[in-house]
C-alpha positions, 0 to 999 in steps of 0.5 A, a space after each residue: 500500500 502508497 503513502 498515498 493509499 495509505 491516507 486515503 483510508 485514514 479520511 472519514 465517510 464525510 471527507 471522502 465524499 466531498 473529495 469524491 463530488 470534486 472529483 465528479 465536478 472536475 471530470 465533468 467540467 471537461 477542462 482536464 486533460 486526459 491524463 489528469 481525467 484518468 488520474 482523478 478517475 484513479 482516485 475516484 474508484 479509490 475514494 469510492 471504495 473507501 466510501 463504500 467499506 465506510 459505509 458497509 462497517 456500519 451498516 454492520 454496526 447497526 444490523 447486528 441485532 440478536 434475535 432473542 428466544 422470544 422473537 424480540 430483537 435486542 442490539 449488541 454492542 461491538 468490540 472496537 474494529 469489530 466489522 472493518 471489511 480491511 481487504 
């Protein structure tokens, strides 16, 4: 993994996103070039992934839920790292 991939996954969901809307902006202005439209595009499936593994953790967080024998439902609290996807 880059220094650069590196800081990429330390951004939160929110500065990820809005690197990513950039990104979109810049791409679809069509002023880059093509080399710097392919490079940003680089950037964006990165930032996409991040965004998405983001998101994933927690969707796990709040999904996991252990069904009781009555049929209830009662939320688990996670370990710290507990549902991170680290591909």
């Amino acid at each position: 993994m880059t220094q650069k991939d590196k800081e990429l996954q330390k951004l939160s969901f929110e500065k990820a996103m809005e690197q990513l809307e950039k990104i979109v902006d810049d791409l679809e202005s069509g002023e880059l070039s093509l080399e710097n439209s392919i490079e940003a595009f680089e950037k964006g499936i990165e930032l996409s992934k991040i965004c998405r593994k983001k998101l994933e953790a927690a969707e796990n967080r709040v999904k996991k839920l252990i069904e009781k024998s009555s049929g209830d439902f009662d939320l688990e609290l996670f370990e710290e790292g507990e549902g991170e996807n680290n591909d």
